[in-house]
MMTF fields as JSON, N, C-alpha, C and O atoms, coordinates in Angstrom:
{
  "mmtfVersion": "1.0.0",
  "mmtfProducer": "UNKNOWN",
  "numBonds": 475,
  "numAtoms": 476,
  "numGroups": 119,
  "numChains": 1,
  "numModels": 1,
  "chainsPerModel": [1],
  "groupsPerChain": [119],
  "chainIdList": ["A"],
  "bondAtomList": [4, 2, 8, 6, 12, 10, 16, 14, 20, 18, 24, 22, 28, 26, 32, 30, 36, 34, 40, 38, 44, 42, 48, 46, 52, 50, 56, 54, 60, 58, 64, 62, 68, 66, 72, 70, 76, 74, 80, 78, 84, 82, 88, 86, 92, 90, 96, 94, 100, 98, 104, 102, 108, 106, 112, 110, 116, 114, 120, 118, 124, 122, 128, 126, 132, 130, 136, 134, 140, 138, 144, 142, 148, 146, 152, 150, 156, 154, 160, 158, 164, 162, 168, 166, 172, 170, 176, 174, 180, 178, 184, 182, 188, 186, 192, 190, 196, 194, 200, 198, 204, 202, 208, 206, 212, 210, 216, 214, 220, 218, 224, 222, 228, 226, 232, 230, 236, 234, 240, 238, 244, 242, 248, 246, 252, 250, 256, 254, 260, 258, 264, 262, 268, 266, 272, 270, 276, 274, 280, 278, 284, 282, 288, 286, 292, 290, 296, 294, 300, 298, 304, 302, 308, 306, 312, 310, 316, 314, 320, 318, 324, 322, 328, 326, 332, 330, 336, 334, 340, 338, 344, 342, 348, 346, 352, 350, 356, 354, 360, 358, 364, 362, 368, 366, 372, 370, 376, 374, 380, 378, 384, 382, 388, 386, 392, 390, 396, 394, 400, 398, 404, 402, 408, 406, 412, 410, 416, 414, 420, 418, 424, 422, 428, 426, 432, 430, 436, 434, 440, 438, 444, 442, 448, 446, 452, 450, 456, 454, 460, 458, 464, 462, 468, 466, 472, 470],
  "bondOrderList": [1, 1, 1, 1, 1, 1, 1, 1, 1, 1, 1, 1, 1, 1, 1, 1, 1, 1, 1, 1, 1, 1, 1, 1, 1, 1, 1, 1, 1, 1, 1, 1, 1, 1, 1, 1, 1, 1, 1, 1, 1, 1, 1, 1, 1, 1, 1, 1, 1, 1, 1, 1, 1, 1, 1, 1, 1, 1, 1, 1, 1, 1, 1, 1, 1, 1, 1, 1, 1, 1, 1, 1, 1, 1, 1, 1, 1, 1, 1, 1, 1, 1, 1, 1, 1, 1, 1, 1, 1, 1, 1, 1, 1, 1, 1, 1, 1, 1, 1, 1, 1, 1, 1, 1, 1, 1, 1, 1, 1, 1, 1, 1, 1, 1, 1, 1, 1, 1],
  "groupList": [{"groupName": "UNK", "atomNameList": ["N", "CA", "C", "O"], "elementList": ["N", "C", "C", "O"], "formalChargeList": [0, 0, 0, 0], "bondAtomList": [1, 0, 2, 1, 3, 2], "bondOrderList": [1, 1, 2], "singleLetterCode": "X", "chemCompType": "L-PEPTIDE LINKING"}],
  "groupTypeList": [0, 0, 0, 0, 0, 0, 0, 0, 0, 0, 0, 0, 0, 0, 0, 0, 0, 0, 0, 0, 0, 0, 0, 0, 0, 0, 0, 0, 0, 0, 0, 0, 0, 0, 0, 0, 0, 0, 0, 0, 0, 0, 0, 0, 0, 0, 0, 0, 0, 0, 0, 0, 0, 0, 0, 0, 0, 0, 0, 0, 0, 0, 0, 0, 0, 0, 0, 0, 0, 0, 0, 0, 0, 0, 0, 0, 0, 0, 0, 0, 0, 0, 0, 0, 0, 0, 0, 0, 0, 0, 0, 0, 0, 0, 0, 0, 0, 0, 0, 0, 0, 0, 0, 0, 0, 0, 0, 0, 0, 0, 0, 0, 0, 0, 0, 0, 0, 0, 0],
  "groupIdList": [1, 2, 3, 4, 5, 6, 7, 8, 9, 10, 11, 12, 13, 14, 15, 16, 17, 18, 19, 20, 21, 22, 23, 24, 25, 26, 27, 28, 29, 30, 31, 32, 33, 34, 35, 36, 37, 38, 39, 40, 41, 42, 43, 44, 45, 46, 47, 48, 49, 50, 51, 52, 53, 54, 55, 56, 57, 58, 59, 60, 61, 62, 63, 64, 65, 66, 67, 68, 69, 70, 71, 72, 73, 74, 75, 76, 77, 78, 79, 80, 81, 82, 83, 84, 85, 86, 87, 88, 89, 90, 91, 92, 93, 94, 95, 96, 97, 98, 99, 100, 101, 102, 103, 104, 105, 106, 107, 108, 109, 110, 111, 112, 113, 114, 115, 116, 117, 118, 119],
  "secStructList": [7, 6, 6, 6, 2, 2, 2, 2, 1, 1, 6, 6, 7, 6, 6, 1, 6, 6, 6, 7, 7, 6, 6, 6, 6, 4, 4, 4, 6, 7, 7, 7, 7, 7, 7, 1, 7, 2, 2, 2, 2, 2, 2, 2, 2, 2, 2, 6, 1, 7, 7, 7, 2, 2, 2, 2, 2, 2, 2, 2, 2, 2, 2, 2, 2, 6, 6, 6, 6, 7, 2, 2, 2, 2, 2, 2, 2, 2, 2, 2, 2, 2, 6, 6, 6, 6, 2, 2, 2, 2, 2, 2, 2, 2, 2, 2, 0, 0, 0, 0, 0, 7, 7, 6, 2, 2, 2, 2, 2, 2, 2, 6, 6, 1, 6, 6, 7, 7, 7],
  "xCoordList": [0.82, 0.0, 0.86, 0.683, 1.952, 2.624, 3.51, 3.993, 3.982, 4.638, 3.914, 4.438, 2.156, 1.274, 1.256, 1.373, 1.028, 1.099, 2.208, 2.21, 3.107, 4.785, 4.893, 5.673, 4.114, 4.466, 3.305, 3.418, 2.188, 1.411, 1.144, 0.255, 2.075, 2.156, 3.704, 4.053, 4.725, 5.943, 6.206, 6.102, 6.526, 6.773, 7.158, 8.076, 6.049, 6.722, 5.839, 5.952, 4.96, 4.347, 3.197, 2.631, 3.046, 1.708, 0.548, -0.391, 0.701, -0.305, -0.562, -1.11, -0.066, -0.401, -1.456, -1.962, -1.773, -2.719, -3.224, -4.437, -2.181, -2.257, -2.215, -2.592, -2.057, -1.734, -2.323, -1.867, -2.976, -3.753, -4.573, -5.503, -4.454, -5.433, -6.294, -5.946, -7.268, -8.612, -8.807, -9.704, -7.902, -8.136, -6.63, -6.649, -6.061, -4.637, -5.059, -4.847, -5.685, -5.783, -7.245, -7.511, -7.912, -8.881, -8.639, -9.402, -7.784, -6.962, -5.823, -4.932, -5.807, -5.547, -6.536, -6.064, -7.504, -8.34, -8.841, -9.432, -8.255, -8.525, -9.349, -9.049, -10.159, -11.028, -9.613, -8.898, -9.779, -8.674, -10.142, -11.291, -9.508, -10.665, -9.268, -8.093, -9.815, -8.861, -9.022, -10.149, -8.097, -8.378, -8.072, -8.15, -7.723, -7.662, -8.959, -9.678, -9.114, -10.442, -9.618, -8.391, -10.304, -10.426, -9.796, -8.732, -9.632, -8.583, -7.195, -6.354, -7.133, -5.853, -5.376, -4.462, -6.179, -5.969, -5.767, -4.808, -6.606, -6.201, -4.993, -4.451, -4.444, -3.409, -1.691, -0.567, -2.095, -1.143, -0.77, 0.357, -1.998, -2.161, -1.423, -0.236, -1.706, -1.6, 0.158, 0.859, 0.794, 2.032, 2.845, 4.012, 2.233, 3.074, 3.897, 4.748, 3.006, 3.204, 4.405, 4.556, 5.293, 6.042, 4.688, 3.785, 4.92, 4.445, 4.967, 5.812, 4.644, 5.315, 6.949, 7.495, 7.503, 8.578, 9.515, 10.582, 8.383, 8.807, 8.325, 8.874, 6.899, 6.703, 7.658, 7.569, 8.319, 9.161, 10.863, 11.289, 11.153, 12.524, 11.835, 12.332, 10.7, 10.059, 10.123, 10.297, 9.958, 10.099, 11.519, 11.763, 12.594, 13.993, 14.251, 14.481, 14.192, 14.616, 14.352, 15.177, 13.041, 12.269, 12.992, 13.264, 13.521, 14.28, 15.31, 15.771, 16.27, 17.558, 17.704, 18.503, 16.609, 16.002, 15.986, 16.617, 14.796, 14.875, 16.045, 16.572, 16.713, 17.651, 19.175, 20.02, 19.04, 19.757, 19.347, 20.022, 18.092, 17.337, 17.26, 17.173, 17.288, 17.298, 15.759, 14.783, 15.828, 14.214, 13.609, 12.556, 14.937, 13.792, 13.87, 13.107, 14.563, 14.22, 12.869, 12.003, 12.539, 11.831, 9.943, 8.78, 10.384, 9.194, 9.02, 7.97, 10.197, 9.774, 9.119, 8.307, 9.384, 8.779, 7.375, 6.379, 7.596, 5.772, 5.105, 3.937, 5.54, 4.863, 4.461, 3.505, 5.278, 5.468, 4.293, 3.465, 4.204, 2.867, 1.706, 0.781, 1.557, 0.72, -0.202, -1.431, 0.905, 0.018, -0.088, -0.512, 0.466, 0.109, -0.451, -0.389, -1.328, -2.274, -3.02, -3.882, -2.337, -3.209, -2.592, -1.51, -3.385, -3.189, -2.937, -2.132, -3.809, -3.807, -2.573, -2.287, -1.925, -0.743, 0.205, 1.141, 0.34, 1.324, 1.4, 2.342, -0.087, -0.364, 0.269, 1.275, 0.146, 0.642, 2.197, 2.621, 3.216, 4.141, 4.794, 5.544, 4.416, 4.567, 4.783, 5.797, 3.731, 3.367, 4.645, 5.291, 5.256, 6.062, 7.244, 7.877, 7.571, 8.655, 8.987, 10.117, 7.938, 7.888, 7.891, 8.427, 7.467, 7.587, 9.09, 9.416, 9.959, 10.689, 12.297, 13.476, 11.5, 12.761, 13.323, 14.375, 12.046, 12.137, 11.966, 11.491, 12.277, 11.51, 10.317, 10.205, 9.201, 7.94, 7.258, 6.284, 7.48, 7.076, 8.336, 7.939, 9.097, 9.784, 9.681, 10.139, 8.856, 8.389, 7.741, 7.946, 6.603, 5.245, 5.222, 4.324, 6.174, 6.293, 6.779, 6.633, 7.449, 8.028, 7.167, 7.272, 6.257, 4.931, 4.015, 3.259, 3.551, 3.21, 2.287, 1.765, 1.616, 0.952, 1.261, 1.075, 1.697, 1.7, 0.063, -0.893, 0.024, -2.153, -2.726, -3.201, -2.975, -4.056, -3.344, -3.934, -2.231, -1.498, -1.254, -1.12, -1.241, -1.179, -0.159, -0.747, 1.06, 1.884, 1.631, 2.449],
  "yCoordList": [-1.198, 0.0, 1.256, 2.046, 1.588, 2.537, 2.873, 4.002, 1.888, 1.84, 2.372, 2.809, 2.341, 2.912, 3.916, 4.658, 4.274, 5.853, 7.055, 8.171, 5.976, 6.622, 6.896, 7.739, 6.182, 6.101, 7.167, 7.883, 7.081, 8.231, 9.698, 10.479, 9.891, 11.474, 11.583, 12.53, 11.158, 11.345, 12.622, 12.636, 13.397, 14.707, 14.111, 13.348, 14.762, 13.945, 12.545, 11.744, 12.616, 11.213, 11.478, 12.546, 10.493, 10.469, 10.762, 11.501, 10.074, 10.246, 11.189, 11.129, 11.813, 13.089, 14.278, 14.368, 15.02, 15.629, 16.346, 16.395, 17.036, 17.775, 16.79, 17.402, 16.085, 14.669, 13.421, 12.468, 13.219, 12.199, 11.507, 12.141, 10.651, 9.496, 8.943, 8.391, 9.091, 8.747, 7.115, 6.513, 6.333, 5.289, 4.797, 3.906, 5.111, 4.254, 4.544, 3.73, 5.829, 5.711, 4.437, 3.99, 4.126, 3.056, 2.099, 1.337, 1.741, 0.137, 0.236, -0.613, 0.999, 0.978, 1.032, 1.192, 0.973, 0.299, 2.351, 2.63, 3.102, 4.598, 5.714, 5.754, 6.513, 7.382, 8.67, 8.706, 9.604, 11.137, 12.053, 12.15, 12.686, 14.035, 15.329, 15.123, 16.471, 17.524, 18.127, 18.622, 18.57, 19.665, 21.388, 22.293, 21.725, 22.566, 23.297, 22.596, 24.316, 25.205, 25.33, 25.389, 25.375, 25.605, 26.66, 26.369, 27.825, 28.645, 28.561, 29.07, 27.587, 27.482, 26.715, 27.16, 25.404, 24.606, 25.672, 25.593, 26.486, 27.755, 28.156, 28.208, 28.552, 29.197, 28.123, 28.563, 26.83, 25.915, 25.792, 25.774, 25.716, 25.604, 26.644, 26.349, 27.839, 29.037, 29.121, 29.061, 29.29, 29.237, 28.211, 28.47, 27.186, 27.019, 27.237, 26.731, 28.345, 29.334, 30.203, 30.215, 30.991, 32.103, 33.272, 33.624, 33.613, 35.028, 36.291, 36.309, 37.52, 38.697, 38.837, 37.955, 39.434, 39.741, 39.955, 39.497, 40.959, 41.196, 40.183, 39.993, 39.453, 38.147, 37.03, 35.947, 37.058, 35.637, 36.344, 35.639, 37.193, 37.643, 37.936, 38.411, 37.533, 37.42, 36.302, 36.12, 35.433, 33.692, 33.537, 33.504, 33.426, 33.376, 33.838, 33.055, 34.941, 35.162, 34.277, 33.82, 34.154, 33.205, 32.155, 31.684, 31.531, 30.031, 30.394, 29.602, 31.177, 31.235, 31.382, 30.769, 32.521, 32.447, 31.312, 31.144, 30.37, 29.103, 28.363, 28.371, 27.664, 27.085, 27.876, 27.164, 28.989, 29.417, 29.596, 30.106, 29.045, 29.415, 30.596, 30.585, 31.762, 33.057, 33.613, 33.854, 33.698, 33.451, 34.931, 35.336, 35.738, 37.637, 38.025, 38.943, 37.57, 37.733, 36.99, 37.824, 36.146, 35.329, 35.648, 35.4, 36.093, 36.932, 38.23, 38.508, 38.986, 40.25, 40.057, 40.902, 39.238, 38.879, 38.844, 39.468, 38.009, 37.746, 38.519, 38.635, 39.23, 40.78, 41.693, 42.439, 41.749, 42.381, 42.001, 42.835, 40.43, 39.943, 40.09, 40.247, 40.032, 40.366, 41.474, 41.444, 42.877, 43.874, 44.584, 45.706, 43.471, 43.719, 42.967, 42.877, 42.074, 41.398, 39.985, 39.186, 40.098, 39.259, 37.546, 37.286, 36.61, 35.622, 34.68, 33.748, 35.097, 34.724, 34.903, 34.011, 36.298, 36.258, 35.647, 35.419, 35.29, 34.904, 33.034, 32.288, 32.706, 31.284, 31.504, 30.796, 32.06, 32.196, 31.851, 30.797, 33.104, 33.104, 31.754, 31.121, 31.344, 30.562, 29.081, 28.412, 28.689, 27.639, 27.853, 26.811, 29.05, 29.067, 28.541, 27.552, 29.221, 28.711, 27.566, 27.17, 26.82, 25.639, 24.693, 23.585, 25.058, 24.645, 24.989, 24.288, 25.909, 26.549, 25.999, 26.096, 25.396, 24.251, 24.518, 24.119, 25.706, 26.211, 25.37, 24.294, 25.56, 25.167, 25.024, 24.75, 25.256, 25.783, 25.315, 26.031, 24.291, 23.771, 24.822, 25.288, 24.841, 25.894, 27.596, 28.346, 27.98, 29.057, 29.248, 30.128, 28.394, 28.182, 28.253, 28.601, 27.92, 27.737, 29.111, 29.457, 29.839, 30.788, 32.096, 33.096, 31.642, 32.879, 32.662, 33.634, 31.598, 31.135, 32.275, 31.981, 33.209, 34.308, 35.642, 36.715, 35.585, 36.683, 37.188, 36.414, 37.865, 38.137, 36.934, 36.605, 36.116, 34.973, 33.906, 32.913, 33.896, 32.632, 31.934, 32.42, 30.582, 29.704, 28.378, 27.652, 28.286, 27.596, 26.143, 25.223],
  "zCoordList": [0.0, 0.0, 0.0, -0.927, 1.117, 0.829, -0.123, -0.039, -1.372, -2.412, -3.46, -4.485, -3.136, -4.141, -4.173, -5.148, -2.565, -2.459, -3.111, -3.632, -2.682, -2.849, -4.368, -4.812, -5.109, -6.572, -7.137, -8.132, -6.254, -7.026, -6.346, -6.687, -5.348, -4.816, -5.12, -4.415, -5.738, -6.408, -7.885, -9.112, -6.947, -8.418, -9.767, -10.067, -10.604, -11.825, -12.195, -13.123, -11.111, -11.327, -12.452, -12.684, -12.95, -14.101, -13.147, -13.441, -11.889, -11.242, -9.967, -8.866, -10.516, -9.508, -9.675, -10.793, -8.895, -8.748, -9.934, -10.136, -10.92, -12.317, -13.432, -14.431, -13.608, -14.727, -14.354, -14.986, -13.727, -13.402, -14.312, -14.811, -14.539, -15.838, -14.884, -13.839, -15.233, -14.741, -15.116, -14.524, -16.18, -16.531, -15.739, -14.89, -15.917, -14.699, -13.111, -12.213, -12.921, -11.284, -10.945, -9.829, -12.115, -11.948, -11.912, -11.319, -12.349, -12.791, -11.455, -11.49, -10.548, -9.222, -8.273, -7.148, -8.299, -7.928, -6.925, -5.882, -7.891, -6.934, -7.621, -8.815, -7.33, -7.934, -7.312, -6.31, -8.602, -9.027, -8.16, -8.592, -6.693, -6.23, -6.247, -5.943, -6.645, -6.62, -5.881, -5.905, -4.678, -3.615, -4.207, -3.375, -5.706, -5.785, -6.647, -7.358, -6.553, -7.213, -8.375, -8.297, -9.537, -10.965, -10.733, -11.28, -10.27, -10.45, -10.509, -11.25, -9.289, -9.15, -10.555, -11.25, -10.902, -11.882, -13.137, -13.904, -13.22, -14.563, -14.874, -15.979, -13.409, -13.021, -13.309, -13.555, -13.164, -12.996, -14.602, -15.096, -15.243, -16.874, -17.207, -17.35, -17.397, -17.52, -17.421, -18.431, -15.826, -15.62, -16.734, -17.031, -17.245, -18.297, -19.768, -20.499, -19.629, -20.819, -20.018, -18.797, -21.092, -20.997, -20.663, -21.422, -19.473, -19.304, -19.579, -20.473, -18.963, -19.363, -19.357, -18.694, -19.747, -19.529, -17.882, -17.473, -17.233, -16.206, -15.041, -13.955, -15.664, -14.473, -15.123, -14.545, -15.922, -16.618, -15.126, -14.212, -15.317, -14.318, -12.824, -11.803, -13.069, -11.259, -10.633, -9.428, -11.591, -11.753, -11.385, -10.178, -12.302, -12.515, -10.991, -10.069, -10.905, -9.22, -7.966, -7.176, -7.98, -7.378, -7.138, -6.034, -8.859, -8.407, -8.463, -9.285, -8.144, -7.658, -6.279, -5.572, -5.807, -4.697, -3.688, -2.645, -4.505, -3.756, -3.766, -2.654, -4.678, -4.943, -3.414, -2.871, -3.237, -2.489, -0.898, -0.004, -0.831, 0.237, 0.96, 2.188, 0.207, 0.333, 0.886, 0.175, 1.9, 2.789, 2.652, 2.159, 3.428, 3.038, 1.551, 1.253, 0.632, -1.198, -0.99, -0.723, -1.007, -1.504, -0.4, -0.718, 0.511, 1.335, 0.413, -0.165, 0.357, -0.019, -1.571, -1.95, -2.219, -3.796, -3.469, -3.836, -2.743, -2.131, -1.568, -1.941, -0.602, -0.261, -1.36, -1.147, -2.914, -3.505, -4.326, -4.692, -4.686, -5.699, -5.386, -6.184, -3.264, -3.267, -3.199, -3.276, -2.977, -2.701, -4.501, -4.779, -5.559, -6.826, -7.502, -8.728, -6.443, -7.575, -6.684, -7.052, -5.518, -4.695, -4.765, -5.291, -4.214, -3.76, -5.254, -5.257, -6.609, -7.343, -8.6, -9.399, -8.55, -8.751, -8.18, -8.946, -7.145, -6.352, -6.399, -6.131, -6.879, -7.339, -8.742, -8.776, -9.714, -10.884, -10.92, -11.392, -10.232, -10.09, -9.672, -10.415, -8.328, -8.023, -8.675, -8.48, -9.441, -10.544, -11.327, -11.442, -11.969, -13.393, -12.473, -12.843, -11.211, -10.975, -11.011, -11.297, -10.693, -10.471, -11.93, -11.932, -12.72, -14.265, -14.887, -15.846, -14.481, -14.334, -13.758, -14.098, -12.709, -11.804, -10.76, -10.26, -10.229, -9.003, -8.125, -8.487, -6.75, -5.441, -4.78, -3.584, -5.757, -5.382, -3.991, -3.758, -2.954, -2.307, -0.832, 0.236, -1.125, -0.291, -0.257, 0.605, -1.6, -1.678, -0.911, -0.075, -0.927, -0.341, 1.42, 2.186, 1.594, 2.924, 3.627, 4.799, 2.469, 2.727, 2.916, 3.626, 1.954, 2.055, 2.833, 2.823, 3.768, 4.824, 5.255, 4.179, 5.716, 6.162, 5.413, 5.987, 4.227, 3.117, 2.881, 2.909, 2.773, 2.864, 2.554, 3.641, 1.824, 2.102, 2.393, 2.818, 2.26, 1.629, 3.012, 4.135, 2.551, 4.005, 3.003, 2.201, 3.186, 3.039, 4.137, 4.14]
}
């Protein structure tokens, strides 16, 4: 059982929360539920595209950022997304980095009580 798990919450996995086959997670004997709102899912889509110019070097920072564990860069980015665009920019951002080859799961943690955000 925990080898199942391990194999389908594994970054990168087919079967994870964004890539999930509805016909392989069945033939595991498991029904696919998403804890995220269609926004966020927009947003995850979305971040895979090249964005603006200046959110594409917001990104880049971000994962050098992370990669360096540079904690007040990486707050103040986030202070910065959010008082320019809210929780949903900051999901945006967040996502590219992460498409990107950022840290996104250490971001997250990092923005922890940034206005909505709960890491």
């Amino acid at each position: 059982m925990f080898s199942r798990l391990k194999k389908m919450f594994r970054r990168g996995s087919e079967y994870n929360q964004f890539a999930s086959s509805e016909k392989k997670l069945s033939e595991l004997g498991l029904q696919s539920v998403s804890v995220f709102s269609q926004e966020g899912l927009d947003a995850f889509e979305r971040a895979k595209s090249k964005l603006s110019a200046k959110d594409e070097a917001i990104a880049e920072e971000m994962i050098i950022a992370s990669h360096q564990k540079d904690r007040e860069n990486v707050k103040e980015i986030g202070r910065q997304l959010n008082s320019s665009g809210g929780i949903e920019r900051m999901k945006l951002l967040c996502y590219r980095a992460r498409h990107l080859g950022g840290d996104d799961r250490w971001i997250e943690m990092m923005w922890s009580g940034i206005g909505d955000w709960q890491g």
